[in-house]
C-alpha positions as CSV (number, residue, x, y, z in Angstrom):
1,X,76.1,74.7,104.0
2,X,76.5,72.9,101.0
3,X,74.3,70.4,99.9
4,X,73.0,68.4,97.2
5,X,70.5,69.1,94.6
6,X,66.9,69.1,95.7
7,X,64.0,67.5,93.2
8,X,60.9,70.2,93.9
9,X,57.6,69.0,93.3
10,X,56.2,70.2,90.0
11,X,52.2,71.1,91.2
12,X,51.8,71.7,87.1
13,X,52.8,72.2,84.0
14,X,51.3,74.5,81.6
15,X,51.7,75.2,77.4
16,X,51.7,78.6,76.3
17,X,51.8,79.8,72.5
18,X,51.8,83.3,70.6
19,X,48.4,82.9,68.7
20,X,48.0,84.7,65.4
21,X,44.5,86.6,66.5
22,X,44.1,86.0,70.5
23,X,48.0,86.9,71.0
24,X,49.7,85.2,74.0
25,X,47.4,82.3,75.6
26,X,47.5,79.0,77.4
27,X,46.3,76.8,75.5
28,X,46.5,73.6,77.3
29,X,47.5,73.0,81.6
30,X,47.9,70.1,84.1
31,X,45.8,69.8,86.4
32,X,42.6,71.6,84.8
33,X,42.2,73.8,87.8
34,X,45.8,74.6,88.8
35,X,45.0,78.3,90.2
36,X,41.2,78.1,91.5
37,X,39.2,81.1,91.4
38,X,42.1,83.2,90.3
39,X,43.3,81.3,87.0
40,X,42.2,83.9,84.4
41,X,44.7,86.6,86.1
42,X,47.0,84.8,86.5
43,X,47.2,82.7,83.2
44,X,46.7,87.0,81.9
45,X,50.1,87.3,83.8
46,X,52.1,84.4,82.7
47,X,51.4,84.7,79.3
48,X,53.0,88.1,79.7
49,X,56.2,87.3,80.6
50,X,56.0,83.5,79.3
51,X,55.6,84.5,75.6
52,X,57.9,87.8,75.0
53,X,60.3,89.0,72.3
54,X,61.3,86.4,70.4
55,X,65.5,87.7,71.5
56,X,64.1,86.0,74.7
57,X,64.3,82.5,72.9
58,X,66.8,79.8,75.0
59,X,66.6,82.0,77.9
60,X,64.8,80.3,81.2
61,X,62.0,82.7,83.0
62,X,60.9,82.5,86.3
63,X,58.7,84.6,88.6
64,X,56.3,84.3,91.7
65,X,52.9,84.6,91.3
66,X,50.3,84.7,93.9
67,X,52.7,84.6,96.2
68,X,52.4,80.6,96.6
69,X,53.7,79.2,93.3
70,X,56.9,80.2,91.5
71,X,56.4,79.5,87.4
72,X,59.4,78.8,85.2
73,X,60.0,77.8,81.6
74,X,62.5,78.6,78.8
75,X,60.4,80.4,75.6
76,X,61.0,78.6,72.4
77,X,61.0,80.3,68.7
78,X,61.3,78.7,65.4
79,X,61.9,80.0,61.9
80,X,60.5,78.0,59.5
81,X,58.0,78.9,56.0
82,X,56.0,76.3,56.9
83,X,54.7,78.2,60.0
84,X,51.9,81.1,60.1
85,X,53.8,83.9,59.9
86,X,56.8,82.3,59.6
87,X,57.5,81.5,63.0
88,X,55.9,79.7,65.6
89,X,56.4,80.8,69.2
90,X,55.5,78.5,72.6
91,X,56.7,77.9,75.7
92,X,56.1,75.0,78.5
93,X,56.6,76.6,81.8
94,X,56.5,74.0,85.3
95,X,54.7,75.2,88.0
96,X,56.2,74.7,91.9
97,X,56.0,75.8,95.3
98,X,57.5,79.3,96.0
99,X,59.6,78.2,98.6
100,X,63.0,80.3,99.8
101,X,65.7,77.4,98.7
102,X,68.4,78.6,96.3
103,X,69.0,74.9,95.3
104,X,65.4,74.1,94.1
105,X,65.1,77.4,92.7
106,X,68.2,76.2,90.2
107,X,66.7,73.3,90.1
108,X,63.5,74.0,88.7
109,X,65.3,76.3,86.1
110,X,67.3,72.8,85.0
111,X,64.2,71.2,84.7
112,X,62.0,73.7,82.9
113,X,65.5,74.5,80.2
114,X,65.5,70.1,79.4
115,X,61.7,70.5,79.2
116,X,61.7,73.2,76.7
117,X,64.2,71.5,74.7
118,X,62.5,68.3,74.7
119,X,59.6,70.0,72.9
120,X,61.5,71.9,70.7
121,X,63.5,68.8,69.7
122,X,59.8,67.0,69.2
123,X,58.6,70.0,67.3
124,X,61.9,70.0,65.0
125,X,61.6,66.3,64.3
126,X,58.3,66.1,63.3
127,X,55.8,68.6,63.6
128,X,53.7,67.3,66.2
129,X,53.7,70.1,68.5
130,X,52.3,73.0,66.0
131,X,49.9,70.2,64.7
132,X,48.3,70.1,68.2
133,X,48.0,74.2,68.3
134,X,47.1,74.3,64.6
135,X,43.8,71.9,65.4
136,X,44.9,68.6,63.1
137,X,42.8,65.9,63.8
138,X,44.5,62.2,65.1
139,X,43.7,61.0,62.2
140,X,44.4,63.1,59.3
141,X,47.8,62.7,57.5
142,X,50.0,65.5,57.5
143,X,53.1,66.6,55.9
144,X,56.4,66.8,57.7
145,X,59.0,69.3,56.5
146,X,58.0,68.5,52.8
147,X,59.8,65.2,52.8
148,X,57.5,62.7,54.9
149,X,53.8,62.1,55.4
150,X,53.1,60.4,58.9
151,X,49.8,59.1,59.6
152,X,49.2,59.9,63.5
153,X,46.7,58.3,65.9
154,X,48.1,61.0,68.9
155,X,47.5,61.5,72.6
156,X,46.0,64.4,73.2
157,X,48.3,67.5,74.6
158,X,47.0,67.8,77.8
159,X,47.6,64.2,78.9
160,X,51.2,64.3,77.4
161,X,51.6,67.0,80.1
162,X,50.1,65.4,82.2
163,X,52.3,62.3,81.5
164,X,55.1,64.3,81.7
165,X,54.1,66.0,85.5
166,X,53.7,62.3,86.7
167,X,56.7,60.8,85.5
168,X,59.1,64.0,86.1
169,X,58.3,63.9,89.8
170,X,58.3,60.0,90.4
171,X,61.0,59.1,88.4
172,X,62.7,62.8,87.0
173,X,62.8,61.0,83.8
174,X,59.7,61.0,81.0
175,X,59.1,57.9,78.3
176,X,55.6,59.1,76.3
177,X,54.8,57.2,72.8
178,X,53.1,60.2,71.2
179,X,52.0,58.0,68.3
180,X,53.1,55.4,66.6
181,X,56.4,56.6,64.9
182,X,56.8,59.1,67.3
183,X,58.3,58.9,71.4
184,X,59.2,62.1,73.9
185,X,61.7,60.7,76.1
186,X,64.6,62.7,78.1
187,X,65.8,62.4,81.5
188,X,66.8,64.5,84.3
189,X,70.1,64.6,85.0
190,X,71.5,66.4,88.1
191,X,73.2,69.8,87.0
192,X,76.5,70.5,87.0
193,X,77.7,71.1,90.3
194,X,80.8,73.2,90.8
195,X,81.5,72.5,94.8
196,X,85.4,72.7,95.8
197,X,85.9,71.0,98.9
198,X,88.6,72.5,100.6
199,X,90.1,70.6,103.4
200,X,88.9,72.8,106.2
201,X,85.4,71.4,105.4
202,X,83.6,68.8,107.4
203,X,81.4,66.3,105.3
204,X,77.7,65.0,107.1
205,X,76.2,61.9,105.9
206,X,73.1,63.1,104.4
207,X,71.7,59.3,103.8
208,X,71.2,57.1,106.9
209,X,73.3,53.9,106.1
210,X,76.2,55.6,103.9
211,X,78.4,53.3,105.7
212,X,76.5,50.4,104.5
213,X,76.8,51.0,100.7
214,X,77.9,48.0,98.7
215,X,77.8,49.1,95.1
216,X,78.9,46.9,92.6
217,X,82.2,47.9,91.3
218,X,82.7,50.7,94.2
219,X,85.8,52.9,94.0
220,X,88.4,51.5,96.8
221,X,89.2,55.1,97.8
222,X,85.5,55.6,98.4
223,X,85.4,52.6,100.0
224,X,88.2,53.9,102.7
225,X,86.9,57.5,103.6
226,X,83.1,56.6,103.9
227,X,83.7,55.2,107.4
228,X,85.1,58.6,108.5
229,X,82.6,60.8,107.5
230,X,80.8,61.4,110.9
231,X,80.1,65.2,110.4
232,X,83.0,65.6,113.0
233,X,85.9,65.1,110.8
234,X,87.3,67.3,108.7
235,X,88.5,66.5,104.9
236,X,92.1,66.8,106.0
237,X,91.7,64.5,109.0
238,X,89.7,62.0,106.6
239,X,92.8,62.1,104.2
240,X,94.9,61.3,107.3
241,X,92.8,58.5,109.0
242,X,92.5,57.2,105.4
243,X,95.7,57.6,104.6
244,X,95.3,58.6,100.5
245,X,96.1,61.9,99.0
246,X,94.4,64.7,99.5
247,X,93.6,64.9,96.3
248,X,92.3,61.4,96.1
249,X,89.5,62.5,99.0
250,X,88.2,65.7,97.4
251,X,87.5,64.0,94.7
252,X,85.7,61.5,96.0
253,X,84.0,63.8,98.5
254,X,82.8,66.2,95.9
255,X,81.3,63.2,93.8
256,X,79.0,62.0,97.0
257,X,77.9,66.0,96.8
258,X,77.4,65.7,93.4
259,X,75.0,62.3,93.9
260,X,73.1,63.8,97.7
261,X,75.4,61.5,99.3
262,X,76.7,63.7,101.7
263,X,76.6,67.6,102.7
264,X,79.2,70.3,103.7
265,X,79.5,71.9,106.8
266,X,82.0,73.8,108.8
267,X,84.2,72.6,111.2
268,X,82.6,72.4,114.9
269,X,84.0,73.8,117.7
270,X,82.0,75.3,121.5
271,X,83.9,78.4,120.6
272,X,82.0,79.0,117.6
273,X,79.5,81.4,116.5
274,X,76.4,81.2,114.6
275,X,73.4,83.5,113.4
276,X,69.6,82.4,112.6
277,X,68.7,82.7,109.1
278,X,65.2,80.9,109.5
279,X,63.0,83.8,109.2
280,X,61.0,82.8,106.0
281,X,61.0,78.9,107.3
282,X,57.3,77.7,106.9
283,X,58.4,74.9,109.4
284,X,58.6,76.0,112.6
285,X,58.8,73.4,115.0
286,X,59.8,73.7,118.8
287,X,63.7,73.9,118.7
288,X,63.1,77.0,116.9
289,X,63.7,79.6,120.0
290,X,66.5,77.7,120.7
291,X,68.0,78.3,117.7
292,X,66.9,81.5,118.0
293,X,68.1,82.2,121.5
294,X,71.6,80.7,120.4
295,X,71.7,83.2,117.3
296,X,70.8,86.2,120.7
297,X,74.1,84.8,122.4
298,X,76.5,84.8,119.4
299,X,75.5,88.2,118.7
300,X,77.1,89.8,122.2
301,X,79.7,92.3,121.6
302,X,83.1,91.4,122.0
303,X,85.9,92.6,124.6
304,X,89.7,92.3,122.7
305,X,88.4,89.2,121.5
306,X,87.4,87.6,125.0
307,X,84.2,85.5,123.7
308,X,80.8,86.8,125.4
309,X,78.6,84.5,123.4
310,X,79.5,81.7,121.6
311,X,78.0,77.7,121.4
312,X,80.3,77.1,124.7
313,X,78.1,79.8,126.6
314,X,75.0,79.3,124.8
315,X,75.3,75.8,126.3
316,X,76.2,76.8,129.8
317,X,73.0,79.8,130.3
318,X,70.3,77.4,128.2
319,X,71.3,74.2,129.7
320,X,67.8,73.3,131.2
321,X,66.2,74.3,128.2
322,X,68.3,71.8,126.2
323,X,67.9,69.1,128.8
324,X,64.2,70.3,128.3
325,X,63.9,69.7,124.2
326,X,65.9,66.1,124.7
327,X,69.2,67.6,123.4
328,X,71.1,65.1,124.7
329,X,74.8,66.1,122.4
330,X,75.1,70.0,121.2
331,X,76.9,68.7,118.0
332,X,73.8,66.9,116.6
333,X,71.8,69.9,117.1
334,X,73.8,72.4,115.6
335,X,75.1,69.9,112.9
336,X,70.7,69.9,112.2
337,X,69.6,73.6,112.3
338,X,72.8,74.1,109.5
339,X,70.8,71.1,107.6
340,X,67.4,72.9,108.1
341,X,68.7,76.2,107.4
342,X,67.8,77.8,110.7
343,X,71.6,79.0,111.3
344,X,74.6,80.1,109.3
345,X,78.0,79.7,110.9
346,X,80.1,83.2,111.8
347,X,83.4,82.9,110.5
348,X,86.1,84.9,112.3
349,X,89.3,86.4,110.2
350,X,92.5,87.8,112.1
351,X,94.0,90.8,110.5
352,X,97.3,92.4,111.4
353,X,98.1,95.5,110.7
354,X,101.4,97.0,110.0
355,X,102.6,94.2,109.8
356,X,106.5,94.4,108.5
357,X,108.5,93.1,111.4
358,X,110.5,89.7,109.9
359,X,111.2,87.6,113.0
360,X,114.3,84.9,112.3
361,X,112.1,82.2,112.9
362,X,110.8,81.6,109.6
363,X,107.3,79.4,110.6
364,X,106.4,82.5,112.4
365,X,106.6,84.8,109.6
366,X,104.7,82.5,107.6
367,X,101.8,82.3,109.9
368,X,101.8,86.2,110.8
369,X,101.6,86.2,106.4
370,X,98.6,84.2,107.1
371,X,96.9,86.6,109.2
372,X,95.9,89.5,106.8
373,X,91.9,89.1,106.7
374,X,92.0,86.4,103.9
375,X,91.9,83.1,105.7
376,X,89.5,81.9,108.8
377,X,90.4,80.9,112.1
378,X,89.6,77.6,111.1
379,X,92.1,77.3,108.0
380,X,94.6,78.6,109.8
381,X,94.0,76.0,112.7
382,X,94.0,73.6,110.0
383,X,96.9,74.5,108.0
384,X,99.5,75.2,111.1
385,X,98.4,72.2,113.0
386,X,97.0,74.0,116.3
387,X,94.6,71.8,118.6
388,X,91.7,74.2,118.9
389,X,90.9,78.0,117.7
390,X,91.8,79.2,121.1
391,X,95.7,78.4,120.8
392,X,95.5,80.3,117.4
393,X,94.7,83.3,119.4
394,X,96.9,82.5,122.0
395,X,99.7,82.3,119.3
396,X,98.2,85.8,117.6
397,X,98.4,87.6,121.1
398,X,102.0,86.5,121.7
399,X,103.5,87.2,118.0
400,X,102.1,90.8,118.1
401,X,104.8,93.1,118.3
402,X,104.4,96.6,120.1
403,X,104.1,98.7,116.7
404,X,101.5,96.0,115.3
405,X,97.9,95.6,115.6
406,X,95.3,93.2,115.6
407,X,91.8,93.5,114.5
408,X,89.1,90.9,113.5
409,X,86.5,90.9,110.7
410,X,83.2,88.4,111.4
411,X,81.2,87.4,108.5
């Protein structure tokens, strides 16, 4: 499943710095008492990996520690005379919830490389940074890069962390005035998102009233495929109920992924198969050993392809227990356990073997071609214009010639 970006919820944000005698240290953190009881080992820990080599510099960290929180941040090192040493070396690292999601996990590293730059950028600009490390006092006047003296009446570091925790999570954006003369502001922006929507895929509203969305300005071509994204149809069908180019609809589908609009999913059928991937869920609600008992199902053997577990059976053997749990339409509640991440789809792939026999019907050849391992049942469905996956194995069965064979890969 494809989806959009998640935001995670940054529980702290902590400044690290190479000092001259003490070595790697936090010097300042938000909240005061992030780890409890255990905040000398682990700030012993993060220092360690938050403040290396300085050939680290520009490259984003992150780790688990305690096994609860995951810390990330990008180390920052700058050359400069006017430095101790010559250099000065920090690092301001967000602290979140070590949860099992590959999207916040890329997340947070967005967030902690913007962060780090933001500082840097602030540091580079006017000195402010080293002058809070170095123990300058709000009001004394200071030279800046041996052109400027700025008279400062600064906040304090810790509550322009603290600033910066509060306004990242409620508006992913931060706006501090740090003095007078002098403001941190950057915002968030979603990362790139490289998603190729192929038009096998099925797009599911991820935002209630999608249908409903009047923007100002709207694209038309948005405004003609949002009423046929139902999680049922497929991109291709959307481009065909819609009637725009195809290329017209990826487009626009992949910028409503871009923007958490909507989510991708694979095309649904009672013949499919699917395997539970919600192990390391913290969430586990009652539809669980459903999910659970579907994943059992799917995972029968198979007999020269004759399905012995699939949604179709699943539905047939666990019917009572459905009726039981309120699962009034199978298509919601697998179209939900792909949104939770409690099952993956199985994808099947035909594969011919010796396959060198050219019949004179040329549509025949093309879709034997098809059939070498590299596409799904479901593209080729798609592509050839068959009605359901079982006609595509219907077609396989009947195109097989005696010196040819036909094997099938799952994944």
């Amino acid at each position: 499943m494809r989806i959009h970006w998640e935001w995670p919820n940054i529980e702290g944000i902590l400044f690290c710095k190479f000092d001259g005698e003490l070595g790697p240290i936090v010097l300042c953190k938000d909240p005061v008492e992030i780890f409890g009881a255990n905040q000398a080992l682990y700030f012993s820990l993060i220092t360690r990996y938050m403040v290396p080599d300085a050939h680290f510099s520009g490259s984003v960290i992150s780790f688990v520690i305690g096994g609860k929180w995951r810390v990330v941040g990008m180390p920052i090192v700058i050359q400069d005379n006017k430095y101790l040493r010559n250099s000065f070396q920090f690092t301001v690292c967000i602290v979140v919830n070590n949860i099992n999601s590959i999207q916040l996990e890329l997340f947070s590293r967005h967030i902690a490389k913007i962060l780090g730059y933001a500082f840097k950028q602030l540091e580079e600009d006017s000195g402010t940074v080293y002058s809070y490390c170095t123990g300058i006092n709000d009001s004394e006047t200071r030279n800046i890069s041996g052109k400027l003296k700025l008279q400062i009446n600064a906040k304090d570091l810790s509550h322009i962390l603290q600033e910066c925790r509060i306004q990242l999570n409620r508006y992913h954006k931060v706006c501090i005035d740090i003095s007078k003369n002098e403001t941190l502001s950057f915002y968030v922006r979603n990362p790139s998102y490289k998603c190729k929507v192929q038009l096998i895929d099925v797009p599911v509203p991820l935002y209630k009233h999608l249908i409903n969305i009047n923007l100002p300005g709207i694209d038309i071509s948005l405004m003609q495929i949002i009423p046929y994204i139902n999680g049922k149809n497929t991109s291709y069908e959307i481009a065909k109920l819609s009637l725009l180019p195809f290329d017209n609809v990826i487009l626009c589908l992949e910028y409503l992924i871009y923007y958490g609009l909507i989510g991708i999913i694979d095309m649904f059928s009672l013949d499919n198969m699917y395997r539970y991937i919600g192990y390391d869920n913290k969430e586990y609600d009652n539809t669980e050993n459903l999910y659970i008992s579907l994943s059992n199902e799917c995972s029968n053997l198979f007999n020269n392809h004759k399905r012995n577990g699939c949604v179709r059976t699943f539905q047939q053997k666990f019917s009572e227990n459905l009726e039981n749990m309120e699962v009034k339409d199978i298509h919601l509640f697998i179209i939900e356990g792909i949104l939770k991440q409690k099952i993956k789809r199985i994808h099947e792939y035909p594969i011919i073997f010796n396959n060198k026999s050219k019949s004179e019907n040329p549509s025949l050849n093309e879709f034997k071609k098809s059939c070498l391992g590299l596409h799904s049942l479901d593209y080729i469905q798609i592509m050839f214009g068959y009605n359901s996956k079982e006609e595509v194995i219907q077609e396989l069965t009947n195109s097989i010639d005696h010196d040819e064979e036909l094997y099938w890969a799952y994944y």
